[in-house]
C-alpha positions as CSV (number, residue, x, y, z in Angstrom):
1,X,38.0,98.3,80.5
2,X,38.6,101.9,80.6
3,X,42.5,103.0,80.1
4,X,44.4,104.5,83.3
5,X,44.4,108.2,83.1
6,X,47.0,109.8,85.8
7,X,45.5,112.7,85.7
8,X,42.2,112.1,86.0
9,X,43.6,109.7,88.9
10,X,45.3,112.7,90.5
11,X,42.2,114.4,90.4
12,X,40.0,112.4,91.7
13,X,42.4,111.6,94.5
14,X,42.4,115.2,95.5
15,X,38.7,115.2,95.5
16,X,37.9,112.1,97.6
17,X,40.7,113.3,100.3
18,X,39.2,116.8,100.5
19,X,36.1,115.3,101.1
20,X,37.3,112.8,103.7
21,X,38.9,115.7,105.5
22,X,36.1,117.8,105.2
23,X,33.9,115.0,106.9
24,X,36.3,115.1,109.4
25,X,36.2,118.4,110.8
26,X,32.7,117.6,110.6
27,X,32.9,115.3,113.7
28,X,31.7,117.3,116.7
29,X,34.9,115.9,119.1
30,X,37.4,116.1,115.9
31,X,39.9,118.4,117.9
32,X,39.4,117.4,120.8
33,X,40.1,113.9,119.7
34,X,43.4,115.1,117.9
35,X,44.5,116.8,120.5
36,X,44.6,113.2,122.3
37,X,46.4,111.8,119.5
38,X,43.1,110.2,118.3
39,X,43.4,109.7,114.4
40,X,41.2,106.7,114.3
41,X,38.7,108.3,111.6
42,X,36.9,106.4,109.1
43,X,34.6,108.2,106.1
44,X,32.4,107.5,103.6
45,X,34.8,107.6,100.6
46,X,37.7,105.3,102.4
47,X,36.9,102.5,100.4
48,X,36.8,104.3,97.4
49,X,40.0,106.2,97.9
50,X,41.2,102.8,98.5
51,X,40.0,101.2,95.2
52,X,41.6,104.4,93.5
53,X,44.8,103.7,95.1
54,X,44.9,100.1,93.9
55,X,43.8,101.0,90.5
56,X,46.9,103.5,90.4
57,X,49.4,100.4,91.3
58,X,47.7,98.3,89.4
59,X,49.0,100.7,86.4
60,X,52.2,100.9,87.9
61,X,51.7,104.2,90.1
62,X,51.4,105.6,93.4
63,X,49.5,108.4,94.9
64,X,50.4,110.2,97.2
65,X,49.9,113.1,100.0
66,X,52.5,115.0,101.8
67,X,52.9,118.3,104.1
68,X,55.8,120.6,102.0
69,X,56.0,122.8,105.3
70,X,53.3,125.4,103.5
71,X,50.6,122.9,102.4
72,X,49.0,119.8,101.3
73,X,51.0,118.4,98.4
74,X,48.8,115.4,96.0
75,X,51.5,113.4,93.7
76,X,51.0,110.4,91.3
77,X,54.2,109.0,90.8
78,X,55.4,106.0,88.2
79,X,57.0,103.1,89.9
80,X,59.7,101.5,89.2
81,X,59.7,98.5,87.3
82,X,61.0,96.6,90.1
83,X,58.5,98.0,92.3
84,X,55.2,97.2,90.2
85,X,56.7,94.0,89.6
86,X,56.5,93.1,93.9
87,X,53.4,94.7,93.4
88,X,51.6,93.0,91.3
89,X,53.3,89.3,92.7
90,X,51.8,90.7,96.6
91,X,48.6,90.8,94.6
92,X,48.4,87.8,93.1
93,X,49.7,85.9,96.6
94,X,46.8,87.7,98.6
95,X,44.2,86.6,95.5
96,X,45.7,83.2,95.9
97,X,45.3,83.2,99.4
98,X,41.5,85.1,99.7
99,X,40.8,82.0,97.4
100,X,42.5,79.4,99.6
101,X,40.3,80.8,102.1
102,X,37.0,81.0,100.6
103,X,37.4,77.4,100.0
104,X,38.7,76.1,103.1
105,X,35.4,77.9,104.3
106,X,33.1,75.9,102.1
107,X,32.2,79.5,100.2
108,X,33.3,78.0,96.8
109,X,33.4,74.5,95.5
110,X,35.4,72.8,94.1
């Protein structure tokens, strides 16, 4: 297991979401489907960016992206203590319960 790297998070964060947006604007009803208040868009890198954004709370951060008036601005910013704490218990109750589940559903034995 590789160490978490903020940076490298950060980065990679700004990547994937430049690249979901650019996918985007790549749809050929995109403003026409905005302009509707349609923002139900799914790309190819979701799941990563979603993975990525785990890993980052995980480690006891969270990434972020918000409009400063001028631009796009990416943060990766430490949690509080209390906060990774709630975290990581939510975690472990939705492992708990994914496991309840796969049981209940005769996917695992027991």
């Amino acid at each position: 297991m590789t160490e978490f790297n903020k940076e490298q998070a950060l980065h990679r964060y700004i990547e994937l979401s430049e690249r979901r947006y650019a996918e985007f604007e790549q749809l050929p009803d995109f403003q026409r489907r905005i302009a509707r208040g349609d923002y139900q868009f799914f790309s190819s890198v979701d799941i990563e960016l979603d993975e990525l954004q785990q890993e980052a709370q995980r480690n006891g951060f969270l990434l972020d992206a918000g409009w400063d008036g001028n631009k796009l601005v990416y943060t990766i910013e430490q949690m509080t203590p209390e906060e990774h704490e709630a975290y990581l218990a939510e975690e472990q109750e939705q492992a708990l319960e994914d496991l309840k589940w796969r049981y209940s559903e005769g996917l695992l034995e027991p």
